[in-house]
C-alpha positions in Angstrom: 13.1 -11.3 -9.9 10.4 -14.2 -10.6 10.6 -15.8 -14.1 6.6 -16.8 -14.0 4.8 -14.8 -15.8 3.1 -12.0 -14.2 -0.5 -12.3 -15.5 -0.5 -16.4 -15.5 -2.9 -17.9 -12.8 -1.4 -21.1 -11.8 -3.3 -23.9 -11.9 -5.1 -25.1 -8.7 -3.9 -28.6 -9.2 -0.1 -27.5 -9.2 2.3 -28.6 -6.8 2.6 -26.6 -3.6 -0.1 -24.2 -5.2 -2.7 -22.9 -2.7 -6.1 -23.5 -3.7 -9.3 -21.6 -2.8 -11.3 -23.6 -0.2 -15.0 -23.1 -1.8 -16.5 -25.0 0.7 -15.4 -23.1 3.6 -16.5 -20.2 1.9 -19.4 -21.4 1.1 -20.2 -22.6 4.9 -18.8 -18.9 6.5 -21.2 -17.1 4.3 -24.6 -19.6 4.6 -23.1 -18.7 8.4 -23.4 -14.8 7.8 -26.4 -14.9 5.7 -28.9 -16.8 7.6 -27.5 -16.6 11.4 -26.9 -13.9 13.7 -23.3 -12.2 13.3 -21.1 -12.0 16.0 -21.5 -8.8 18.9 -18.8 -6.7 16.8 -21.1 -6.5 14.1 -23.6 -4.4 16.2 -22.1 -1.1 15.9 -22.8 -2.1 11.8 -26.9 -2.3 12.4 -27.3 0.8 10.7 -25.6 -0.1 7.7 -27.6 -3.8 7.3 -28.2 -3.4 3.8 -24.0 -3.5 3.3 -24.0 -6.5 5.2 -27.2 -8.0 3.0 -25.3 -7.1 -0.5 -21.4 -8.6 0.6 -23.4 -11.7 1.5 -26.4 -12.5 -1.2 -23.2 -11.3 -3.6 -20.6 -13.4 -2.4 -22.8 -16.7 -2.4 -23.6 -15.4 -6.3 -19.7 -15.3 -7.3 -19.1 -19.0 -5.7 -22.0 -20.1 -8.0 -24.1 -21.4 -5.2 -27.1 -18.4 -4.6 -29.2 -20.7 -6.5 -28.1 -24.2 -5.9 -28.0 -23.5 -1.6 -31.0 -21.0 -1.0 -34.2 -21.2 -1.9 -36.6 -19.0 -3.8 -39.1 -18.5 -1.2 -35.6 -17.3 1.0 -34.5 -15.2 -1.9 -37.8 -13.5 -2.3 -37.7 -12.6 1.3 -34.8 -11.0 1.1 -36.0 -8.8 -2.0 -38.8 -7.9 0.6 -36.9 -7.2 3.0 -34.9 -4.8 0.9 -37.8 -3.3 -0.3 -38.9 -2.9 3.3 -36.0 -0.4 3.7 -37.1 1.7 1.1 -38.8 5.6 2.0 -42.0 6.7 0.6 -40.7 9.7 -1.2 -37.9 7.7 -2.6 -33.9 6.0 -1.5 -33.5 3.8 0.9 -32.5 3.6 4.7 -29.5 1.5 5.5 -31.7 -0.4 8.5 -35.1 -1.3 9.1 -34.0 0.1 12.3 -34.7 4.1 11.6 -38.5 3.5 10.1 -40.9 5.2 12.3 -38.9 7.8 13.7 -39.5 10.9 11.3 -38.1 12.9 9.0 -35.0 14.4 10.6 -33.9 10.8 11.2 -35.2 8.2 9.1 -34.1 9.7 5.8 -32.2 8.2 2.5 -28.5 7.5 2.8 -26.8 7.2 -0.3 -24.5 4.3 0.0 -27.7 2.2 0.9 -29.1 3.2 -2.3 -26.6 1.5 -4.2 -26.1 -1.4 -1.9 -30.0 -2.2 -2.7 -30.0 -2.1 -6.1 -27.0 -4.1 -6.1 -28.2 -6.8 -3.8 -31.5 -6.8 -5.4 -29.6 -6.9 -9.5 -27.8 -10.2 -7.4 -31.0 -11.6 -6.9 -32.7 -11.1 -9.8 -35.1 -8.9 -8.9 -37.4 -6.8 -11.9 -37.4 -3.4 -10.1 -41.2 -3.6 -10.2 -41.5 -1.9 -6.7 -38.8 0.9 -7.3 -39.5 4.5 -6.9 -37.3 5.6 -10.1 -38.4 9.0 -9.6 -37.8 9.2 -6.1 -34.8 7.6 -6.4 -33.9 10.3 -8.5 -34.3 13.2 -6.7 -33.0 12.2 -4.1 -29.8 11.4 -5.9 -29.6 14.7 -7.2 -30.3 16.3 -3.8 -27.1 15.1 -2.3 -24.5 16.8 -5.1 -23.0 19.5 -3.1 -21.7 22.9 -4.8 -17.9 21.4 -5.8 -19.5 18.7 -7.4 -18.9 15.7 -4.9 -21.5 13.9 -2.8 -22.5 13.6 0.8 -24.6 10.9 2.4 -28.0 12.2 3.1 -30.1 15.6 3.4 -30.8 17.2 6.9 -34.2 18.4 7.0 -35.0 22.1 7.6 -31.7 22.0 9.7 -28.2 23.6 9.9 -25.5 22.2 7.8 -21.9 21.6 9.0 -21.0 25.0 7.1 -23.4 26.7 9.0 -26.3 26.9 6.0 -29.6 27.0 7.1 -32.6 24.7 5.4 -32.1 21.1 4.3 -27.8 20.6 4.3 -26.3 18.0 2.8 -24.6 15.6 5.8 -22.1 13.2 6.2 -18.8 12.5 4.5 -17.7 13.8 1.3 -15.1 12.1 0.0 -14.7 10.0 -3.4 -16.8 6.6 -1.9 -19.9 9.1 -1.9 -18.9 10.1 -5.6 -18.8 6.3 -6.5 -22.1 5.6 -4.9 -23.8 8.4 -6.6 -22.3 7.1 -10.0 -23.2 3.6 -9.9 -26.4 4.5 -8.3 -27.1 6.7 -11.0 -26.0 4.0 -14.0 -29.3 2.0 -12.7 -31.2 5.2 -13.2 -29.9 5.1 -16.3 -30.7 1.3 -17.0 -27.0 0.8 -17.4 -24.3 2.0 -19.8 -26.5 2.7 -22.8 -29.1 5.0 -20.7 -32.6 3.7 -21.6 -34.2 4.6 -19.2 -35.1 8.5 -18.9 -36.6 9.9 -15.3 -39.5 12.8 -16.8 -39.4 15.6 -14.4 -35.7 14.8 -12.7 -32.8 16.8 -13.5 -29.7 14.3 -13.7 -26.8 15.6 -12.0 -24.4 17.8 -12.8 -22.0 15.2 -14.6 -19.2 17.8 -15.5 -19.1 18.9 -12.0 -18.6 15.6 -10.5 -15.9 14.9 -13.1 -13.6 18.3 -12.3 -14.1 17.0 -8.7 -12.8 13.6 -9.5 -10.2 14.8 -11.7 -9.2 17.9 -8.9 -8.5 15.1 -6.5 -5.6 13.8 -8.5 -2.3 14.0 -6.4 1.4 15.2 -7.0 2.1 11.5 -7.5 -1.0 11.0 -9.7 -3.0 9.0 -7.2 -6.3 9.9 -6.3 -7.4 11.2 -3.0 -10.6 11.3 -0.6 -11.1 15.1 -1.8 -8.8 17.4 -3.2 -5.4 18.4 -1.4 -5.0 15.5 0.7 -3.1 12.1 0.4 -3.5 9.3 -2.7 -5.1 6.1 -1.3 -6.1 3.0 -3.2 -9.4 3.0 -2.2 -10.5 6.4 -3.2 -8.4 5.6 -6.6 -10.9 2.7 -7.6 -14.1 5.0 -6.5 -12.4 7.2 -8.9 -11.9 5.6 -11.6 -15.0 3.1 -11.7 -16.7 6.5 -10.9 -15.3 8.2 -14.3 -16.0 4.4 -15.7 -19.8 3.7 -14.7 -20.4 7.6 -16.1 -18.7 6.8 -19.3 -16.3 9.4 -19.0 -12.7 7.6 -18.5 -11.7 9.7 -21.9 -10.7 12.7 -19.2 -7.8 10.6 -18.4 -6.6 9.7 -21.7 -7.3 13.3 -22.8 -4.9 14.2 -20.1 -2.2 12.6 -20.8 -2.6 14.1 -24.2 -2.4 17.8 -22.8 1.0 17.4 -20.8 3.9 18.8 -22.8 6.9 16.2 -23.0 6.8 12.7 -21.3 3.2 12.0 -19.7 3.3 11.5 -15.7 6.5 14.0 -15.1 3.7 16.8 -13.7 3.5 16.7 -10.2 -0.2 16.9 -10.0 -1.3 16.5 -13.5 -3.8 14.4 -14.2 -2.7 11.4 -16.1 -3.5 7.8 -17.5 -0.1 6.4 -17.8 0.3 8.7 -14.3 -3.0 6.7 -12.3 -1.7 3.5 -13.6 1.6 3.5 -12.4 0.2 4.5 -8.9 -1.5 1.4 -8.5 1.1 -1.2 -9.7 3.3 0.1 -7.6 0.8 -0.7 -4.8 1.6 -4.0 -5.0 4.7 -5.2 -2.4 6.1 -8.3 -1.4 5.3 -10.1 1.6 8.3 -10.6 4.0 7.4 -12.2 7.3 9.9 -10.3 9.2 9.1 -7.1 8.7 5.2 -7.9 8.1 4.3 -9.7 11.1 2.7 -8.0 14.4 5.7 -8.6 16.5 7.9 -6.3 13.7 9.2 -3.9 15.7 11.1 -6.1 18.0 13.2 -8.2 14.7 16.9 -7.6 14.3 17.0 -4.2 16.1 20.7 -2.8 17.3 19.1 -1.5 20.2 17.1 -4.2 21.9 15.9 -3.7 25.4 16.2 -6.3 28.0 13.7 -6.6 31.0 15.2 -4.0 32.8 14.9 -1.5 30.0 18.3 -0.7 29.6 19.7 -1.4 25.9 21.0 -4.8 25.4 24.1 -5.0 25.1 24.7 -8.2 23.2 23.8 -6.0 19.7 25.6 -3.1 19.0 26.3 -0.7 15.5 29.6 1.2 14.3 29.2 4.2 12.7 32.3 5.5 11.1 33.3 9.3 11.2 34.3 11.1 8.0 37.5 12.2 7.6 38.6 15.4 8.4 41.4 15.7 5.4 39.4 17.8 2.2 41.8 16.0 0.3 41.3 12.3 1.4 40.7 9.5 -1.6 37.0 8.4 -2.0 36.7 5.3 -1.4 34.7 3.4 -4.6 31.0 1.8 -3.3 31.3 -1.9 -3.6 29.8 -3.4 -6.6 26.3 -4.9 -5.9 25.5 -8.2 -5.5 24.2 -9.7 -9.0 20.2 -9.6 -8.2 19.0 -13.7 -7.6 15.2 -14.9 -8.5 13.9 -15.8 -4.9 14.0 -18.9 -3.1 10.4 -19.5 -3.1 8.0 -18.0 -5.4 7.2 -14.7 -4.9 3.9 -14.0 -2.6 2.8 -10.5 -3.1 -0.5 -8.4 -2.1 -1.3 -4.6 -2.6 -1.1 -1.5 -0.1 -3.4 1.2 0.5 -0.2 4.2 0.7 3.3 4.0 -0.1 5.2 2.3 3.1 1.9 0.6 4.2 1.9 -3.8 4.2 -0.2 -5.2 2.2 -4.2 -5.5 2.7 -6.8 -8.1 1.3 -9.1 -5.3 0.8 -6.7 -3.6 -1.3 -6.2 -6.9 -4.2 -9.4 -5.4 -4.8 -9.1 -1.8 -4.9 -6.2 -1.8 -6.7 -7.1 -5.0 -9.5 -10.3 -3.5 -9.8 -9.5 0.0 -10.7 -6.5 -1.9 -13.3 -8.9 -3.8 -15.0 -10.9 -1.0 -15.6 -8.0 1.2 -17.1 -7.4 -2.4 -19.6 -4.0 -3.1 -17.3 -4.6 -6.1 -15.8 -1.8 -7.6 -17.4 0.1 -5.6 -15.5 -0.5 -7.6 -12.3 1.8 -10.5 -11.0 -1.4 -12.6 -10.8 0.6 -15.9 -9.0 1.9 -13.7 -6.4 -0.7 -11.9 -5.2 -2.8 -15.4 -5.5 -0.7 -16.6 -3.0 -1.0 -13.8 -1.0 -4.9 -14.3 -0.7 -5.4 -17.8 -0.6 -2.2 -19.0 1.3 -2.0 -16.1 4.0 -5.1 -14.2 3.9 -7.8 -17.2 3.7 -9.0 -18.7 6.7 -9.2 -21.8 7.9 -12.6 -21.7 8.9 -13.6 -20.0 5.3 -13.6 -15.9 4.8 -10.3 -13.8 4.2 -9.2 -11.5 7.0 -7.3 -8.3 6.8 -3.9 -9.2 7.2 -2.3 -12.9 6.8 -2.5 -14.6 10.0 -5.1 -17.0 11.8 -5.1 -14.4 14.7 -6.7 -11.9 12.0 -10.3 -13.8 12.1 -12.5 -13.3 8.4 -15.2 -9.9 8.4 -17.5 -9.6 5.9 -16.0 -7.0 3.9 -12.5 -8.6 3.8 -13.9 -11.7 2.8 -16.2 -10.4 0.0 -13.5 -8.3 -1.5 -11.1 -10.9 -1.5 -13.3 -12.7 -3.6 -14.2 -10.3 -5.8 -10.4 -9.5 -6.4 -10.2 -13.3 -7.8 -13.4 -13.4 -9.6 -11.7 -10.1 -10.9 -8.2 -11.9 -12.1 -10.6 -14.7 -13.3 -9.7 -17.1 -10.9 -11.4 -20.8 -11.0 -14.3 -21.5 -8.9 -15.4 -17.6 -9.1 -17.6 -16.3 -11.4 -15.8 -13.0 -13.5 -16.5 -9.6 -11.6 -17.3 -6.5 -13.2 -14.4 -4.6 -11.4 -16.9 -1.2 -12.2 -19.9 -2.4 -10.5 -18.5 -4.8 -7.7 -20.6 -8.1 -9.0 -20.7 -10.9 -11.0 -20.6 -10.5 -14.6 -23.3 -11.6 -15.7 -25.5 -9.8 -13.3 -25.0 -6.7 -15.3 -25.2 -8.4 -18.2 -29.1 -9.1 -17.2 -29.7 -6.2 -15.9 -28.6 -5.2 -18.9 -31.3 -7.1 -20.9 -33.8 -6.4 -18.5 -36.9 -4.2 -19.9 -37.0 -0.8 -18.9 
């Protein structure tokens, strides 16, 4: 096991360190931002306001928004935003559903809170948002078990067969995070100054049984209830119960389980959701991580022909038939040895799944939330990111490897997982609300 200490960030002038390559960064997002993306990206031109946020955002936590755009550009964009937004209140994800009516150019909730993100970023007053609006159509989208969907079909048939306007679209815990951190902007942020007349808020104790339902027999959190943990939908949950000031449910929890907290298959638990997600994080061995893993050190290796090879072969001894034969003792285990090079670890989505950049984030996010950062092996999973996840023409992409080329979300999130673990060069992220700082901290201090 590695004698460095787990929550120590090495210093980018140490030897054989890697170091993040700002200016790369800096180039692929300028690249993003102000150029057209590549053809991929065109199945994503309903969801341009994502696109907008990872990229204003990600030129914010590299400190250059202001020093490498200008404030006629940044205004555009704040128009542009705004230019997205529906009379009766929410926003579209594209400028490219205006115009065709009702049924189809309607509100979609994670656009909401990519705009109000994107436009906190860039330092926009708020003057032209429809609070009100905004509001009911928040409180439209909360379905009956107290989780979200994406949007409101008008005068139609929902997927359960109701008649009138149906709430649509997915509803797992991403929706429930949108609809909480769009609603702490109602709000006007964790001290709630702001109060919309005439708007009911949602139903907060609903949306916290269906958070807390969604806890798993190994105390993850899942998508919905009844269905697998995964580190994505455990940050949503968590900065969910965070950004509506409700984290106490977990610590309450722990205090109802009889005995040793955690040892309830099911129950939901503090101690139980942290554990989840340090275990997320795994080692990186080339052999068994790279593309070409299933053809490495394999008894049963088949030559051109098909056939097994037979330059490999395995023994497997039969037991002995005699009740009465000795038992052998099991050898002694070797003495564990720290590793030959220092360790370079990411995090997983699942148990048995290789590590991710997107999940650094997920995972260090939802940590620093629950105070357990310090539970991180910082160096390794710094390695991880900047030595086999950064590319060399700037970005991160999704799995170490050059062949894996840099998306947007990859490369924002890796980002954000440093700024999270405070790493040099980044501004600090609030893990809650996915942005610098001290972007909430003005919007924060921003009149009401």
């Amino acid at each position: 096991m590695s004698t460095e200490a787990a929550s120590a960030v090495p210093s980018p002038t140490a030897p054989d360190e890697p170091i993040l390559n700002a200016a790369k960064h800096l180039k692929y997002w300028l690249r993003c931002l102000k150029s057209p993306l590549p053809t991929p990206y065109t199945t994503t031109d309903l969801s341009r306001l994502s696109l907008a946020f990872f990229s204003v955002s990600a030129l914010d936590l590299l400190g250059a928004l202001h020093t490498h755009t200008t404030e006629s550009e940044r205004a555009e964009w704040i128009s542009w935003i705004y230019s997205c937004q529906l009379p009766g209140g929410g926003f579209r994800g594209s400028p490219a559903t205006a115009g065709t009516g009702e049924v189809w150019d309607v509100a979609n909730l994670p656009a909401c809170y990519f705009a109000l993100a994107a436009l906190a970023v860039l330092g926009d007053g708020f003057g032209g948002m429809n609070w009100v609006g905004l509001a009911k159509v928040l409180k439209s989208l909360q379905r009956e078990d107290g989780g979200f969907g994406e949007w409101v079909l008008k005068g139609g048939m929902g997927i359960r067969g109701e008649e009138g306007d149906a709430v649509m679209g997915g509803e797992d815990m991403r929706f429930m995070y949108c609809a909480c951190a769009v609603r702490w902007f109602l709000k006007g942020g964790e001290k709630g100054r702001r109060v919309i007349e005439g708007v009911e808020d949602i139903d907060v104790g609903k949306a916290v049984r269906f958070i807390m339902n969604s806890t798993t027999y190994d105390h993850g959190f899942s998508a919905y209830p009844f269905v697998e943990a995964h580190a994505g939908h455990a940050y949503c949950a968590v900065a969910a119960l965070s950004l509506l000031g409700r984290l106490d449910v977990l610590e309450e929890a722990d205090k109802n389980v009889p005995g040793i907290p955690n040892t309830v298959p099911g129950q939901p638990s503090l101690r139980g959701i942290i554990k989840w997600l340090v275990d997320r994080q795994v080692g990186y061995v080339p052999e068994l991580d790279s593309p070409d893993r299933s053809r490495t050190s394999s008894p049963f290796e088949e030559t051109e022909t098909g056939e097994p090879s037979s330059t490999k072969s395995i023994t497997i001894s039969a037991p002995s038939s005699s009740p009465t034969a000795p038992i052998s003792p099991r050898p002694p285990l070797p003495p564990l040895q720290p590793p030959k090079e220092p360790l370079t670890a990411g995090f997983s989505g699942r148990p048995n799944k290789p590590a991710d950049t997107c999940y650094s984030f997920w995972v260090c996010g939802a940590l620093s939330i629950l105070s357990s950062s310090h539970l991180i092996h910082v160096p390794a999973n710094r390695r991880f990111l900047l030595q086999l996840t950064q590319h060399l023409i700037g970005g991160f992409g999704k799995l170490p490897g050059v062949e894996w080329r840099p998306d947007v979300l990859h490369s924002y999130l890796g980002l954000a997982a440093l700024g999270v673990l405070r790493e040099p060069g980044i501004k600090e992220v609030d893990a809650a609300l996915c942005v610098a700082r001290d972007v909430k901290w003005r919007w924060e201090g921003t009149e009401v």
